[in-house]
C-alpha positions as CSV (number, residue, x, y, z in Angstrom):
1,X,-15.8,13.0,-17.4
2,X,-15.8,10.7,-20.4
3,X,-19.3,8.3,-20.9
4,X,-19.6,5.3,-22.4
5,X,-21.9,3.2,-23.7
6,X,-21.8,-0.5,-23.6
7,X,-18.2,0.1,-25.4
8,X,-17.0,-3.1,-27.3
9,X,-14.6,-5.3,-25.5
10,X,-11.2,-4.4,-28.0
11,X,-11.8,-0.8,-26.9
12,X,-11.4,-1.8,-23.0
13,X,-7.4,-1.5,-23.0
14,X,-7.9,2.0,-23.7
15,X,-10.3,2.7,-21.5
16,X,-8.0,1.3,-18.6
17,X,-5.3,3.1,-19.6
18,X,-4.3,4.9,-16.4
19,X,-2.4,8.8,-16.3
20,X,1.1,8.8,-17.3
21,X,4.1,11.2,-16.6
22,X,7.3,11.4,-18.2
23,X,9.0,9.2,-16.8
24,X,12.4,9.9,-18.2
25,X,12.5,13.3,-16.4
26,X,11.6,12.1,-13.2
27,X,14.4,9.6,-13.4
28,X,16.4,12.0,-13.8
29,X,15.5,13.7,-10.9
30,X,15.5,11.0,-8.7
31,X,18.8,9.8,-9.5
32,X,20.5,13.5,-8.2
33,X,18.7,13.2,-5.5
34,X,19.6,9.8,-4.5
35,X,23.3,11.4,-5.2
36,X,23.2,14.1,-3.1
37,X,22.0,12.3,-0.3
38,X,24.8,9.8,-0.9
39,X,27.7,12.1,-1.3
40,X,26.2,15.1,1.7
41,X,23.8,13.4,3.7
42,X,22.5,15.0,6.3
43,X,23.1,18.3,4.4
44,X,21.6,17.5,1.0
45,X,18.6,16.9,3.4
46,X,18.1,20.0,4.9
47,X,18.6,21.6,1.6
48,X,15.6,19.7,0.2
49,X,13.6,20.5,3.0
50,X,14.1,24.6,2.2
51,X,13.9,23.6,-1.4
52,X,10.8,21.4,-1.5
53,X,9.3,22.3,1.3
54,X,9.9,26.1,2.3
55,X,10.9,24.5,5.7
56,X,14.2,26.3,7.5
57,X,15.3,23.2,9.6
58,X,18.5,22.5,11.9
59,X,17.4,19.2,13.5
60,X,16.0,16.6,10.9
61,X,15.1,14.4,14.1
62,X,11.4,15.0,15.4
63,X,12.5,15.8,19.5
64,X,10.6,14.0,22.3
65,X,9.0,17.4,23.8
66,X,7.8,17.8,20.0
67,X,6.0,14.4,20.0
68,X,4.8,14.9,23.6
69,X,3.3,18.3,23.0
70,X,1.2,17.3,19.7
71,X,-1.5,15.6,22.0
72,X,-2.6,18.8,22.5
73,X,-3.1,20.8,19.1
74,X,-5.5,17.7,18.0
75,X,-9.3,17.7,19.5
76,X,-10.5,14.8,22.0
77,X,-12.9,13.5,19.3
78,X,-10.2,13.5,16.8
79,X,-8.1,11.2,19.4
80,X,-10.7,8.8,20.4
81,X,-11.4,8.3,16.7
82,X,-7.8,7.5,16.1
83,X,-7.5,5.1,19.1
84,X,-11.3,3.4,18.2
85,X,-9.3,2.6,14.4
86,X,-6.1,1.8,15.8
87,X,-8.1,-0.8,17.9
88,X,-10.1,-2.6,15.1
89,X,-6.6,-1.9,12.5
90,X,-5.2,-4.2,15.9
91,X,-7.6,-6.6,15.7
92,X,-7.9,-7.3,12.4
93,X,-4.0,-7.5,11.4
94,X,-3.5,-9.8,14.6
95,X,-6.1,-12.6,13.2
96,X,-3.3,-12.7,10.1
97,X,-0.8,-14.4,12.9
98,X,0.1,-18.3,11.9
99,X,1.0,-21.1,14.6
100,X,3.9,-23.2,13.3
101,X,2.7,-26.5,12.0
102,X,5.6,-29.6,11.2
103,X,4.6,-31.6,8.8
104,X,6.2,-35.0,8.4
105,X,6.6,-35.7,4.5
106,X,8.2,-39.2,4.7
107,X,8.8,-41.0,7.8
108,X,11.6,-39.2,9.5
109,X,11.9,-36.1,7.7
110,X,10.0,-32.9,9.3
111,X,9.3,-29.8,7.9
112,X,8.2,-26.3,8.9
113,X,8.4,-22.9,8.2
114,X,8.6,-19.7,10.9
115,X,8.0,-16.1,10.6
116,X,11.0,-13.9,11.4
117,X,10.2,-9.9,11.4
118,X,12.1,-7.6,9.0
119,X,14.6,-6.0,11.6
120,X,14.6,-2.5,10.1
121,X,11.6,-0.9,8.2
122,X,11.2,2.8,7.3
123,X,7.7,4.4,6.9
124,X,6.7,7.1,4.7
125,X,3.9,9.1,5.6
126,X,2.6,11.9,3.0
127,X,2.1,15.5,4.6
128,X,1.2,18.2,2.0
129,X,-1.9,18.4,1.1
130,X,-3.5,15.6,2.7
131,X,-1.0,14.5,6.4
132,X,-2.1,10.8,6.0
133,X,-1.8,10.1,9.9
134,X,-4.4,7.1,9.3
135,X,-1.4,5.3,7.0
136,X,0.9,5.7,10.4
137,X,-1.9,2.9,11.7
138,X,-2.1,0.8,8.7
139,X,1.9,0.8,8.5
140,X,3.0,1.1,12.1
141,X,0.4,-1.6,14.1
142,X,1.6,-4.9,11.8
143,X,5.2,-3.4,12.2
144,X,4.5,-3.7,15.8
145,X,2.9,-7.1,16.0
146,X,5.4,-8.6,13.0
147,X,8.0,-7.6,16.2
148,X,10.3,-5.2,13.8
149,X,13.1,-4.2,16.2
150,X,13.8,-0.6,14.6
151,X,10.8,1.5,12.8
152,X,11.8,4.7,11.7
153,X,9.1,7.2,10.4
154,X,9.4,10.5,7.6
155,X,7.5,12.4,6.7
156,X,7.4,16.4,5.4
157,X,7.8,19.0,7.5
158,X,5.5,22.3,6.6
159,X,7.0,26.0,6.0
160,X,7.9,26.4,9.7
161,X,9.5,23.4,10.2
162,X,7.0,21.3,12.2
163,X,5.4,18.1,11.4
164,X,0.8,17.9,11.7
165,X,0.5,17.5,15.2
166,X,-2.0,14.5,14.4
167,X,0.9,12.6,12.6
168,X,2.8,12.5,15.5
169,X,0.1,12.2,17.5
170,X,-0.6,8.7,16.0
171,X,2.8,7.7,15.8
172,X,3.4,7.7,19.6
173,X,0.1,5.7,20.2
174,X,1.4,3.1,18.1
175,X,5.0,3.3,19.9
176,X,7.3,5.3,17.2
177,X,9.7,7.0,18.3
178,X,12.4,7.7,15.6
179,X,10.4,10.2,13.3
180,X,12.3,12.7,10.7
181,X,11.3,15.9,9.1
182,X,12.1,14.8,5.4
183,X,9.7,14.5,2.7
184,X,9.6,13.6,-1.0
185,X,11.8,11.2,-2.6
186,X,14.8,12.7,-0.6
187,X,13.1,10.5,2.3
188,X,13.0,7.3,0.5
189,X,17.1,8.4,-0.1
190,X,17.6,8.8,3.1
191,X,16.1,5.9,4.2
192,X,17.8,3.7,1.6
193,X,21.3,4.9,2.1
194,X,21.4,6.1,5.4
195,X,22.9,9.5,6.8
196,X,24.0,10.8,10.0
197,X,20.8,11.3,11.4
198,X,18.7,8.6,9.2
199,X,19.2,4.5,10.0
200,X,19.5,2.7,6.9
201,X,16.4,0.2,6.2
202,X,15.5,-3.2,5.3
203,X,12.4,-2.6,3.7
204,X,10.3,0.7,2.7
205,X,6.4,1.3,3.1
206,X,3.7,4.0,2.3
207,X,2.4,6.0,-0.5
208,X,3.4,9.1,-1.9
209,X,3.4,11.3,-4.9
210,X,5.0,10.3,-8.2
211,X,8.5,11.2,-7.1
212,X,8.0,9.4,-4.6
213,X,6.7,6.5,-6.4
214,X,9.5,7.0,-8.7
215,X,12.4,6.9,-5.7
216,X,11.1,3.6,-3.8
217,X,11.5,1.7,-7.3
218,X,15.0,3.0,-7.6
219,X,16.2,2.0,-3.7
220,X,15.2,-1.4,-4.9
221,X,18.4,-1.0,-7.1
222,X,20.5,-0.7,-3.6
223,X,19.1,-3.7,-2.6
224,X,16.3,-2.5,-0.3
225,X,12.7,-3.7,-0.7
226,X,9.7,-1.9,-1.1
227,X,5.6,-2.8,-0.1
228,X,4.8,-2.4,-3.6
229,X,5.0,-0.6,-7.0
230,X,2.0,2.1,-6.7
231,X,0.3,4.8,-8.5
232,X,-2.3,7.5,-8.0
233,X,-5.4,6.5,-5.7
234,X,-8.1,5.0,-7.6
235,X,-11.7,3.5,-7.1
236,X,-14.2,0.9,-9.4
237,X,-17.7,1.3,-8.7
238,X,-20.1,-1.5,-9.9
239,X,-23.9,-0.3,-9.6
240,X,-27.4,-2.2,-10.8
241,X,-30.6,-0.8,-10.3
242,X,-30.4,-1.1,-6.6
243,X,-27.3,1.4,-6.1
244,X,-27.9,4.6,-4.7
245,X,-26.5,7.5,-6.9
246,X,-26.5,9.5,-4.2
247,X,-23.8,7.2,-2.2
248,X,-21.6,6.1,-5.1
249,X,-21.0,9.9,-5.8
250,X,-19.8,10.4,-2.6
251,X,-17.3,7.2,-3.5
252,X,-16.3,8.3,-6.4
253,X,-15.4,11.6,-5.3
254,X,-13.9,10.2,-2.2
255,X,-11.1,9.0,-4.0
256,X,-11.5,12.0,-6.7
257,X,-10.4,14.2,-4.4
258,X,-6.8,12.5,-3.4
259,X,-5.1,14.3,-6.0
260,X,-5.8,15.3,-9.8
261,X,-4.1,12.4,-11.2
262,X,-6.3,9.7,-9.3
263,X,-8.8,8.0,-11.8
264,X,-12.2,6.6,-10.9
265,X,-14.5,4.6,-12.7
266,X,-18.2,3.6,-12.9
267,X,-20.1,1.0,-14.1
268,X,-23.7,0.3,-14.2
269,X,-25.9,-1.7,-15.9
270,X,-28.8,0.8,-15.4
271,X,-29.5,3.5,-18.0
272,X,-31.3,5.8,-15.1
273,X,-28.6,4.8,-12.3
274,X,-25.7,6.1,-14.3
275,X,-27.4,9.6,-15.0
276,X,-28.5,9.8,-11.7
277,X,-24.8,9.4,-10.2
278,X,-23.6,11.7,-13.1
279,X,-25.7,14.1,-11.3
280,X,-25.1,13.4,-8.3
281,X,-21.2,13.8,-8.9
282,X,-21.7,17.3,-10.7
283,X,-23.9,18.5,-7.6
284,X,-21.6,17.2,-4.6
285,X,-18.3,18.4,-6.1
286,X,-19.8,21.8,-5.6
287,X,-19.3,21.2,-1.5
288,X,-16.0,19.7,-1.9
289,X,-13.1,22.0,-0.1
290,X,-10.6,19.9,-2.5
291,X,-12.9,20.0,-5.8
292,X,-10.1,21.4,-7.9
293,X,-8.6,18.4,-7.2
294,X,-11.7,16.6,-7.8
295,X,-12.6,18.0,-10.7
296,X,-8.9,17.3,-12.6
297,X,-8.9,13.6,-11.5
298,X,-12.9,13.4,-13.2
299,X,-11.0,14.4,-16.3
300,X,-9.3,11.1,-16.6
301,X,-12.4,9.2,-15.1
302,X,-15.3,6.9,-16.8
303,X,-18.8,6.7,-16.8
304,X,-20.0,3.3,-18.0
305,X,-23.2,1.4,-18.8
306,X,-22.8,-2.2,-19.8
307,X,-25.6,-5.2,-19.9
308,X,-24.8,-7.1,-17.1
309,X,-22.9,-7.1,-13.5
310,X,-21.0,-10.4,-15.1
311,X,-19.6,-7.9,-18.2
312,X,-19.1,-5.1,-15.2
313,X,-17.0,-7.8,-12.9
314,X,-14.9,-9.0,-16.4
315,X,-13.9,-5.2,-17.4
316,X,-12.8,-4.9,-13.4
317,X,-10.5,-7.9,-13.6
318,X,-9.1,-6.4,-16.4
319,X,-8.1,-2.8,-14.8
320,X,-7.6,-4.4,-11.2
321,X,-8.7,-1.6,-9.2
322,X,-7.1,-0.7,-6.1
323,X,-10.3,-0.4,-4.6
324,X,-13.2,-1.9,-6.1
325,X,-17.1,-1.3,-4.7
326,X,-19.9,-3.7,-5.5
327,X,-23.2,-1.6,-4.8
328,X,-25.4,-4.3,-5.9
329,X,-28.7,-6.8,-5.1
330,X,-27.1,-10.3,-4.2
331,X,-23.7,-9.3,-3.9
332,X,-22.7,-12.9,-2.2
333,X,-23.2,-14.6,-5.6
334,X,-20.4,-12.4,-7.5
335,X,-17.8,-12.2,-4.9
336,X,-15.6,-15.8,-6.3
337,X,-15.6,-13.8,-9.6
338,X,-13.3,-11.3,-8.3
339,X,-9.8,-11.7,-9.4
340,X,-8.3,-8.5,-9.4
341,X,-8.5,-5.9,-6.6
342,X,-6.6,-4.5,-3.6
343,X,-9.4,-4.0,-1.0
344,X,-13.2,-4.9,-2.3
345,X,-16.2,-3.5,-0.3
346,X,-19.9,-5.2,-1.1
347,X,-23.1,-3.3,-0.8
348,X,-24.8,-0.1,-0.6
349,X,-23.3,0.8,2.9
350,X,-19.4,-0.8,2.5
351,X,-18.3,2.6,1.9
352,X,-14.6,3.1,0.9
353,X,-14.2,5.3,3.6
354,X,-14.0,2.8,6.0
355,X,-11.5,0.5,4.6
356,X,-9.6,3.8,4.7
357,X,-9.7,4.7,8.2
358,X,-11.6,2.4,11.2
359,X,-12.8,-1.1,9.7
360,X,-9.8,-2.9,10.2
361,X,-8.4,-3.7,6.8
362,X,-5.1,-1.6,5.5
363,X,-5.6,1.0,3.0
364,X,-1.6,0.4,1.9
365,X,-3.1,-1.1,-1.4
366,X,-1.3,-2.2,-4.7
367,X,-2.6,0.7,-7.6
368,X,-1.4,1.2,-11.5
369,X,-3.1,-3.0,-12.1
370,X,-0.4,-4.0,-9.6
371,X,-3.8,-5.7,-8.1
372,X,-3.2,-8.6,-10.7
373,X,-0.2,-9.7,-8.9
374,X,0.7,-8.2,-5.3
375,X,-1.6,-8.3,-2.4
376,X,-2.0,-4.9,-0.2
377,X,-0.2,-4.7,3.2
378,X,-0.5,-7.2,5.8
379,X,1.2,-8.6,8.9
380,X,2.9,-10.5,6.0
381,X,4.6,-7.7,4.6
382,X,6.6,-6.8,7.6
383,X,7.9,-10.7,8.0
384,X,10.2,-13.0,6.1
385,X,9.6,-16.6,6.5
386,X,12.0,-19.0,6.5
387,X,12.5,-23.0,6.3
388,X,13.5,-25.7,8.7
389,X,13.7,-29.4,8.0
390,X,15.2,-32.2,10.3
391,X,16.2,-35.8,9.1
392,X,16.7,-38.1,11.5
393,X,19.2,-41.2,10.4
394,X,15.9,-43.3,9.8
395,X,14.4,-40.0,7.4
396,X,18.0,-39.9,5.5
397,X,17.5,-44.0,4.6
398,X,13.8,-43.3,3.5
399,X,14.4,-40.8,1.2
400,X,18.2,-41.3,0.4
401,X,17.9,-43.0,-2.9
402,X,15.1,-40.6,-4.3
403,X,17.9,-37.7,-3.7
404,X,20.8,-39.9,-5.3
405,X,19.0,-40.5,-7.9
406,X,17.8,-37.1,-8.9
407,X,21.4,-35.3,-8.4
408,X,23.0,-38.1,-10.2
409,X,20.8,-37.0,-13.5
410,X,21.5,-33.5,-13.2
411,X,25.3,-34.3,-13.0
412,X,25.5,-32.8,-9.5
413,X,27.8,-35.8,-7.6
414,X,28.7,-33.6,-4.8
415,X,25.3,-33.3,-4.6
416,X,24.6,-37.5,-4.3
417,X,27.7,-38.0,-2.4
418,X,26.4,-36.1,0.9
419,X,23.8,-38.5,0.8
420,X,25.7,-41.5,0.0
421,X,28.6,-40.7,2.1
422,X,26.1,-40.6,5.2
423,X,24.1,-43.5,4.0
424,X,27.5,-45.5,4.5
């Protein structure tokens, strides 16, 4: 871990610097992919599957009986927790639904707008070292209530061919049905261009590894949309005196332990809290069953002290974390300074954690400083919204002239003349 001590403010671009790959190679690799899958299909797939995944597969389609039977290979507990999230996930994304309002802008002319669900969507769901069957609620329950007609689900299969039973699990609770054993960027492939056994979709969701990262920027290229750009997991701790090392290590190594290329970073304006956390960290990675992991993403992590919790909030705006914790006194007073950050969580007990999993919130959230300018999944993302305005004939005469006017000085005359022809 690298510490820093009230670092001067030119020096911050480097210190926000996230991990890089080469970029060029992955390209590379994502464009043959997206080939085969073009040219063989359903083959190509199945090849990846034994290539990337050790997995010997015939079907690529997840069968009912498969779905059915998962219920059992997961504990009660385990279910009841999922249904208790899926509930408050429910809740929450529901409260994002908007009644139509017409507004009247001059007397006769009345404008609205109306949500219309993406038709198709495809979900990703990661399944190697971490099955991420809590992102089948964040992605899957506003796909539900946005009203998407066809939700398709992939997600890799392990070395014997089978999908986590918890995965599937969750995706029948939230009513998916179509789910595919394909994983890595040959998913995104599949789901861009469509094969024998794969729909074609509108729009493509989830997180994933940096191939995967790599192949939902180049279905935008075929015309299909993605959630976001994204990168590794990270987390921004802000501490004063008041923090509790003991509880911002746990954060930090919360999101530490998502894979070695995830970056964390904490700030405090407390000589003694900082040491204490550094601690803190070096003692509870000892526990951790991922701490490899753990300890490779600390590597490209940093320990900060600066003088105030307004210099703290001004280097956060700057990196626009994906998650950003406020474990200060008073937090009310800081929260219109925040600019920059995908999910924000304020006090000693908002633990990241539960934006993750039961709270409500989605933990689909933009990462890489994508935070300064998209906002993370909502009932929003699964919706395109679209226009209406009617003019009756006493709306046309009110605002006729304004729209002759304006097309006549931007040479459009076709333009004027559908006005003027009707204003006759």
């Amino acid at each position: 871990m690298n510490i820093y001590k009230n670092p001067e403010k030119e020096t911050w671009s480097e210190l926000t610097k996230r991990p890089t790959f080469k970029k060029q190679e992955i390209s590379e690799i994502i464009e043959e992919i997206f080939s085969e899958v073009e040219k063989n299909g359903d083959l190509a797939l199945i090849k990846y599957a034994e290539k990337f995944d050790s997995a010997k597969i015939k079907d690529l389609q997840v069968t009912a009986t498969e779905i059915d039977e998962a219920a059992d290979f997961i504990s009660e507990d385990l279910k009841l927790a999922i249904q208790n999230a899926k509930n408050n996930i429910k809740k929450f994304h529901a409260s994002q639904e908007n009644e139509i309002q017409k507004i009247e802008t001059t007397k006769g002319v009345v404008c609205w707008r109306e949500n219309r669900a993406i038709e198709k969507v495809g979900i990703y769901i990661p399944g190697g070292t971490a099955p991420l069957f809590s992102t089948v609620l964040m992605l899957a329950i506003p796909a539900q209530l946005a009203g998407c007609k066809e939700i398709i689900l992939c997600t890799p299969p392990d070395n014997n061919g089978n999908i986590n039973p918890a995965i599937l699990f969750t995706a029948k609770l939230c009513g998916i049905s179509k789910i595919f054993k394909i994983g890595g960027a040959q998913a995104i492939a599949a789901m861009t261009l469509g094969t024998e056994s794969v729909p074609e979709v509108y729009k493509i969701f989830g997180p994933g590894n940096q191939f995967v990262v790599a192949a939902k920027d180049c279905a935008q290229k075929f015309g299909v949309a993605i959630d976001m750009p994204a990168g590794p997991s990270e987390v921004l701790v802000i501490a004063d005196k008041n923090a509790v090392p003991e509880f911002c290590a746990a954060d930090l190594l919360s999101q530490a332990e998502h894979g070695s290329d995830s970056q964390v970073i904490f700030i405090s304006t407390d000589f003694k809290v900082l040491n204490e956390t550094i601690d803190e960290v070096k003692k509870q990675i000892k526990e951790l069953p991922r701490n490899e992991f753990a300890q490779k993403s600390l590597d490209n992590s940093h320990f900060i002290l600066l003088n105030s919790v307004d210099d703290a909030l001004e280097f956060s705006n700057f990196y626009a974390p994906e998650h950003l914790i406020l474990a200060i006194e008073n937090f009310e007073n800081y929260i219109d300074k925040i600019q920059n950050a995908g999910s924000v969580f304020l006090g000693n007990y908002s633990c990241e954690s539960a934006g993750d999993y039961a709270s409500g919130t989605n933990h689909t959230l933009p990462t890489n400083a994508f935070a300064k300018n998209y906002s993370g999944v909502s009932l929003d993302s699964f919706v395109k919204k679209i226009t209406f305005q009617n003019l009756s004939k006493e709306g046309l005469q009110n605002l006729g002239k304004t729209i002759e006017i304006m097309a006549e000085a931007e040479g459009l005359l076709a333009h004027k003349n559908a006005v003027s022809i009707r204003l006759k």
